[in-house]
C-alpha positions as CSV (number, residue, x, y, z in Angstrom):
1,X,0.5,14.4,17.4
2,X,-0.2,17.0,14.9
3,X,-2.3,17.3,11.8
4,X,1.4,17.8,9.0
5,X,0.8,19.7,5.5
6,X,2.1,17.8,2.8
7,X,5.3,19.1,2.2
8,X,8.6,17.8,3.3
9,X,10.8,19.3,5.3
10,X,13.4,16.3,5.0
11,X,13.9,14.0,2.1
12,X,15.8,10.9,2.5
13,X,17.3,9.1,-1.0
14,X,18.9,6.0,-1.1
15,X,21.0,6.8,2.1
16,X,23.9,4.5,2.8
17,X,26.2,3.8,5.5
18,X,28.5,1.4,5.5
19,X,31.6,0.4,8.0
20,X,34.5,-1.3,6.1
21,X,35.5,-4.5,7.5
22,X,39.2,-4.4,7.8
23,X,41.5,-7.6,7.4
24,X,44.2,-8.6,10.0
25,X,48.0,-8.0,10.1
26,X,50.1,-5.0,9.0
27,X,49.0,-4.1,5.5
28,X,45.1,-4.2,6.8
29,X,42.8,-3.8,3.5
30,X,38.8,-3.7,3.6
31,X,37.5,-7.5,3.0
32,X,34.0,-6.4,3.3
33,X,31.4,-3.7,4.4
34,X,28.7,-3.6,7.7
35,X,25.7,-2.5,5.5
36,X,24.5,-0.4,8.6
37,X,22.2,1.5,7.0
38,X,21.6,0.4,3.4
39,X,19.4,2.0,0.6
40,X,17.0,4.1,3.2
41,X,14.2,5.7,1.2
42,X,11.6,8.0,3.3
43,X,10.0,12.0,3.0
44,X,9.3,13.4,6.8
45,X,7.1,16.2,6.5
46,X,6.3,19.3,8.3
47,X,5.2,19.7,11.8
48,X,4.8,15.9,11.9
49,X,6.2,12.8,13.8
50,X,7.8,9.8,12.1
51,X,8.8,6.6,13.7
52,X,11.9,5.2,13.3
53,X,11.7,1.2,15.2
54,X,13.1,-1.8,14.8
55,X,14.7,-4.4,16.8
56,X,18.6,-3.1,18.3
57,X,21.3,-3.8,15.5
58,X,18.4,-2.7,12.8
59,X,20.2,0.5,12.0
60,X,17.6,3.0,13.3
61,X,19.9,5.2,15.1
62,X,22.8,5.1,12.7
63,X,20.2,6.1,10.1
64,X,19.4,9.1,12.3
65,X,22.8,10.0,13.1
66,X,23.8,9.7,9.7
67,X,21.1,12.3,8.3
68,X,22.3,15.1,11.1
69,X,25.9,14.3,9.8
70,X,27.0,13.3,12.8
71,X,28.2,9.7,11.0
72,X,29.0,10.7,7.4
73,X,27.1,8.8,4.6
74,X,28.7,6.4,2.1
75,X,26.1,7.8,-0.7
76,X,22.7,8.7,-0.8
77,X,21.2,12.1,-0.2
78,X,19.5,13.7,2.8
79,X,17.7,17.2,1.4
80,X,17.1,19.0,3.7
81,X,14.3,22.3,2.7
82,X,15.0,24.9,5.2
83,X,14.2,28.7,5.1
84,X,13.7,28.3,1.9
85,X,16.4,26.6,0.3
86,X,17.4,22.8,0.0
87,X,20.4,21.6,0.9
88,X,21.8,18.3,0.7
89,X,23.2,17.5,4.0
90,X,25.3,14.0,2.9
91,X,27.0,16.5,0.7
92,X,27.7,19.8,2.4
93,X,31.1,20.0,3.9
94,X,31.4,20.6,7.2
95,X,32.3,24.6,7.3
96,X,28.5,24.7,5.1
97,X,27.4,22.7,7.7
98,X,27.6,24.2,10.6
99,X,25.0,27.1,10.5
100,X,22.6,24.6,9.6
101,X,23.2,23.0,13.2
102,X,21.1,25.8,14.5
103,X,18.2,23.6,12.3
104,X,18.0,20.8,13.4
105,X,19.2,19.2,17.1
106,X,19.2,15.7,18.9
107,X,17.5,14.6,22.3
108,X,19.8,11.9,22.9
109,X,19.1,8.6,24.6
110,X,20.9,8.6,28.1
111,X,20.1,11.8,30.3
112,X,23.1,11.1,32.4
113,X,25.9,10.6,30.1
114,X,25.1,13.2,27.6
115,X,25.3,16.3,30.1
116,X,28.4,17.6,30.6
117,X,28.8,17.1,34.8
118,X,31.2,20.0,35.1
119,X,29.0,22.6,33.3
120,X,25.8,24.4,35.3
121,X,22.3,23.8,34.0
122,X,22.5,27.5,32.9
123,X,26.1,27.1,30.7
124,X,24.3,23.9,29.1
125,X,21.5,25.0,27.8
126,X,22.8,28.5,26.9
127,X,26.3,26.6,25.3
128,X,24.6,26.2,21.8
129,X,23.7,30.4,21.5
130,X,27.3,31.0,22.6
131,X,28.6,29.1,19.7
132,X,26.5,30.4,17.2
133,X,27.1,33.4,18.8
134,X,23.5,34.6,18.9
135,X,23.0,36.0,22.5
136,X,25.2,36.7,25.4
137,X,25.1,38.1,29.0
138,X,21.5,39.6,30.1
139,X,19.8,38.4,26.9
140,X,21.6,34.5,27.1
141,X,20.3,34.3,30.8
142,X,16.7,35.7,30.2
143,X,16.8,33.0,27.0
144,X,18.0,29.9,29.1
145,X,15.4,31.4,31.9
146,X,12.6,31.0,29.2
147,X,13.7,27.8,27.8
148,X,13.6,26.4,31.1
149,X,10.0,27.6,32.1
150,X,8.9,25.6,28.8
151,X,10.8,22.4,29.5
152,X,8.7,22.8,33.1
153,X,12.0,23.6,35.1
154,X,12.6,26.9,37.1
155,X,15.1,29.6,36.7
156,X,16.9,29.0,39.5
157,X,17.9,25.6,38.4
158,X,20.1,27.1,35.9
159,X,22.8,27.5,39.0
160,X,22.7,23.7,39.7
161,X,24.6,20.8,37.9
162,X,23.7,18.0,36.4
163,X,24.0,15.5,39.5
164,X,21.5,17.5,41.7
165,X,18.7,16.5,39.4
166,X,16.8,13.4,38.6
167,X,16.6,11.2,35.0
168,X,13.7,12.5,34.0
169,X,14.5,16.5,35.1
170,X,18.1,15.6,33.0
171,X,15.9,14.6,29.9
172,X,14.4,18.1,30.3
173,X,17.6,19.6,30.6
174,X,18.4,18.1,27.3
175,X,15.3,19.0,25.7
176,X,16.1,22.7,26.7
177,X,19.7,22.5,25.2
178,X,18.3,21.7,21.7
179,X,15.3,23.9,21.3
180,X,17.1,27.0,22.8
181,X,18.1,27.1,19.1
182,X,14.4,27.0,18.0
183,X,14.9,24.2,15.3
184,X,12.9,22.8,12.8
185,X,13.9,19.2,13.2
186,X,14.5,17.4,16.0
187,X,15.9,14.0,16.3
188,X,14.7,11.9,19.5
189,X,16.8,9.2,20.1
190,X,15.6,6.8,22.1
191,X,14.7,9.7,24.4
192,X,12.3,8.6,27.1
193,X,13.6,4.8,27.2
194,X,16.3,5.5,30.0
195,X,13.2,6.9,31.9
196,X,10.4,5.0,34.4
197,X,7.4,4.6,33.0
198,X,5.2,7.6,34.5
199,X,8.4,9.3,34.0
200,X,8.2,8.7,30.3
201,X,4.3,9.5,29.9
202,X,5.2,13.0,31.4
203,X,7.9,13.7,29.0
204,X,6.2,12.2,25.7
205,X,3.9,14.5,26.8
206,X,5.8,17.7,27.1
207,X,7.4,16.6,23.9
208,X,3.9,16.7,22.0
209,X,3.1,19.8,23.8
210,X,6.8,21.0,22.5
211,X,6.0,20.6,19.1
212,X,2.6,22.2,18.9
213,X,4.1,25.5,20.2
214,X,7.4,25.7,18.0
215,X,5.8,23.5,14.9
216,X,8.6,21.2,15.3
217,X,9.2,17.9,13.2
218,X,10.2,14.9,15.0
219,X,12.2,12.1,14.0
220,X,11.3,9.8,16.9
221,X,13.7,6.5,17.2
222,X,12.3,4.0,19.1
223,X,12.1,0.4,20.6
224,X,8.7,1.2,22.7
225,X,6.0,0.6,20.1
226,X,4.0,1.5,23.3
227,X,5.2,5.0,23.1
228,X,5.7,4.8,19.4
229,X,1.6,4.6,19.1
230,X,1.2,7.3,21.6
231,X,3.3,10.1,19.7
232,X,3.9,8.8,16.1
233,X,2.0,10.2,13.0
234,X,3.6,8.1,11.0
235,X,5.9,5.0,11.5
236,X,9.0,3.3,9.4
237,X,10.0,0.1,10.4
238,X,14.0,-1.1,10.0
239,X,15.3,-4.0,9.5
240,X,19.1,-4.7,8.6
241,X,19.4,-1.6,7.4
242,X,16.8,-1.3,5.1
243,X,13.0,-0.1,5.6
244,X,10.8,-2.9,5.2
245,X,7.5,-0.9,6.2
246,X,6.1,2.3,5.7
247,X,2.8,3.5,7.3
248,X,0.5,5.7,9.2
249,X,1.0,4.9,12.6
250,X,-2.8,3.8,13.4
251,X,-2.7,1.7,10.1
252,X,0.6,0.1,11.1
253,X,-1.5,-1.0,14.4
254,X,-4.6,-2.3,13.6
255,X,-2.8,-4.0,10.2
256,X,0.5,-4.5,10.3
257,X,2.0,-5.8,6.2
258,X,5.2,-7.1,6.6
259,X,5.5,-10.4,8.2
260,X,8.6,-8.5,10.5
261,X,6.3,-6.3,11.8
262,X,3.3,-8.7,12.2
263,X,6.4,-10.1,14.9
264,X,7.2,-7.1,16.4
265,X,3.6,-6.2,17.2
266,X,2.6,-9.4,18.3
267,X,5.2,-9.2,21.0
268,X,3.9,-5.9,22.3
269,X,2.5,-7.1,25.9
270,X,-1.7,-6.5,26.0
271,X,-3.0,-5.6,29.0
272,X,-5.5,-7.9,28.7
273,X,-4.8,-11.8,29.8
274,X,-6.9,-13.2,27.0
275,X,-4.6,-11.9,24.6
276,X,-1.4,-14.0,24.4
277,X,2.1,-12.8,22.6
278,X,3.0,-14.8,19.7
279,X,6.7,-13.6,18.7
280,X,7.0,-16.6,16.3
281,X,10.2,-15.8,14.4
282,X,13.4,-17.1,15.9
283,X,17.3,-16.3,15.4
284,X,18.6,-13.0,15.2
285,X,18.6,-10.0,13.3
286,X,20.8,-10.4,10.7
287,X,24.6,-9.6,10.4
288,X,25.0,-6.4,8.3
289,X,28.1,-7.6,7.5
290,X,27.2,-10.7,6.1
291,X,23.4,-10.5,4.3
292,X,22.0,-13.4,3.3
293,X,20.7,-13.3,-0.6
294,X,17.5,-11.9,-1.5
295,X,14.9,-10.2,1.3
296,X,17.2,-10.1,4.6
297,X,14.1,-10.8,6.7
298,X,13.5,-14.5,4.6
299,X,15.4,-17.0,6.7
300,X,13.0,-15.9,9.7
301,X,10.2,-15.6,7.6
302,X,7.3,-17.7,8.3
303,X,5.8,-17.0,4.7
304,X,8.8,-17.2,2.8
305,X,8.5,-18.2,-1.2
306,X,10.9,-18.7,-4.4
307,X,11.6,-15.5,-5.0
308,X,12.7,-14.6,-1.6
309,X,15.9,-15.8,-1.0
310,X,17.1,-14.6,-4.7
311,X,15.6,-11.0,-5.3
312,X,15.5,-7.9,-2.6
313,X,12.3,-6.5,-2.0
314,X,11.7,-2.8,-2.1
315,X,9.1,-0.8,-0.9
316,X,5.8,-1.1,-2.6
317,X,2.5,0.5,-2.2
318,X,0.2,-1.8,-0.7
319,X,-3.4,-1.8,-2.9
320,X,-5.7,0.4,-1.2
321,X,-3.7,1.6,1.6
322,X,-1.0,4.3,2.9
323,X,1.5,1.5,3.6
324,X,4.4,0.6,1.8
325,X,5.8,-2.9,2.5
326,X,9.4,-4.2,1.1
327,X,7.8,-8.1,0.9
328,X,7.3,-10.0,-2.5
329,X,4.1,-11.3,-0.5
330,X,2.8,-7.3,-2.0
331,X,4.7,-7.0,-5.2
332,X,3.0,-7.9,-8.6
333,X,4.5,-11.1,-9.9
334,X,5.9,-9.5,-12.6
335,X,7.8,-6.8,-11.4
336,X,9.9,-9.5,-9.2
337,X,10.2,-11.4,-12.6
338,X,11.8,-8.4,-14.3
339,X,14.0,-7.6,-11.0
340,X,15.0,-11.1,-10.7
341,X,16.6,-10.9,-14.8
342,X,17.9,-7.8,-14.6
343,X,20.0,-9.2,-11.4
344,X,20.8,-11.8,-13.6
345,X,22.5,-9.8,-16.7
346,X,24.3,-8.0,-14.0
């Protein structure tokens, strides 16, 4: 983990996106919308690591994918402030776009699928300087040499295919492919939970190693709050689409705000037999097609109240704390007041 100055390098605003739900039969119309990712408010700043968890189906990976533009956002902005200028990547167009690939890359989730089995280690990591067309022949090779040396392959490997290596030389092989560019954000999806477990340690490692050298800025989805602890400056918790926690990651540990995440970490197994898990919420997360009204957490909620099943919570600064928490439990009374009447004029 690294010590980030306070200045953003990405700036998520209200980001939406939502999948229509079509009707059936021949003239198919949308009857509704999968609120994947819905209203996502969060600043990532330079040179540091931000957590995205949540349980699967919260949205954290369609949030991520949907900042790098590889889903394209129903609204919201995503700016992103980049050799200096900022640019607002849910709006670019795709022709804009594309230089702005060499900025920011993603360490995807399965090291087997996402290499291509026909290309050499050599043509995958070297691919991304061939499209941008920044290096070629002698110069490509001695790049993808260097790049390889980092990830804690050797040159020779770039010869070999995919098949002749193990999961967790493939997640280095992956790792190579998208800091050859040299970016300044890098999206980590899920990228060590495919892996064994000293498997992992040695690549969350080379990761944090990674991004003291090129000062990169992580956006590190997870499930493993294990390995989220480990790596994570910072950490946003999802659920249904929608943030429900903000907070340094040590903070989040020790005190966790919203009763979601008081769940998640009490199900986190302790090494210690005197400590027992107590995942006390049951059903499901909920359907993103289908919401229930008010907080989408509240029919799990063990502290639900009035206001929760009629007014949405957003995220609000906990009193003397760096945590923001989307729970009425932390908003002043009457600030849910005012939000609950001007729902009601609408």
């Amino acid at each position: 983990m690294t010590t980030s100055p306070q200045t953003p390098l990405l700036q998520v605003r209200n980001l939406c996106k939502h999948f229509p739900i079509m009707s059936k039969g021949f003239a198919r119309r949308p009857i509704g919308a999968v609120k994947a990712v819905d209203d996502v408010n969060f600043d990532l700043m330079r040179g540091e690591t931000l957590g995205l968890v949540g349980e699967s189906g919260s949205g954290k990976t369609t949030c991520a994918r949907t900042i790098l533009r590889a889903l394209s956002p129903t609204s919201g902005q995503a700016l992103f402030h980049v050799d200096g200028q900022t640019v607002d990547l849910a709006q670019i167009s795709e022709k804009d776009l594309k230089p702005l690939r060499q900025k920011m890359q993603m360490v995807f989730q399965d090291p087997f699928s996402s290499l291509n089995p026909r290309m050499t280690v050599g043509d995958i990591v070297g691919e991304p300087l061939l499209i941008h067309k920044l290096a070629r022949g002698k110069e490509l090779q001695d790049r993808v040499d260097e790049m390889l040396l980092k990830v804690g392959l050797r040159p020779e490997h770039r010869q070999r295919y995919p098949h002749a290596f193990s999961g967790g030389q493939r997640q280095r092989i992956g790792i190579a492919r998208a800091l050859i560019m040299k970016p300044a954000l890098v999206v980590a999806d899920e990228a060590v939970s495919a892996l064994d477990v000293s498997v992992q340690a040695q690549v969350i490692n080379l990761l944090a190693d990674l991004q003291d050298e090129f000062n990169l800025t992580y956006l590190f989805v997870a499930h493993d709050l294990s390995v989220v602890r480990h790596i994570c400056d910072r950490v946003a918790v999802m659920y249904a689409g929608k943030i429900v926690e903000l907070a340094d990651s040590e903070e989040l540990f020790e005190n966790p705000r919203h009763p979601y995440s008081q769940a998640l970490l009490s199900a986190v197994p302790s090494i210690d037999p005197d400590i027992k898990m107590n995942f006390d919420i049951g059903g499901e997360v909920a359907d993103a097609g289908k919401l229930p009204p008010g907080c989408p957490f509240h029919p799990r909620c063990p502290h639900r109240f009035e206001p929760c099943d009629k007014v949405v919570p957003w995220l609000e600064v906990v009193e003397a704390s760096n945590t923001s928490a989307a729970c009425h439990l932390y908003i002043p009374p009457e600030k849910i007041e005012a939000a609950a009447l001007a729902q009601g004029s609408k």
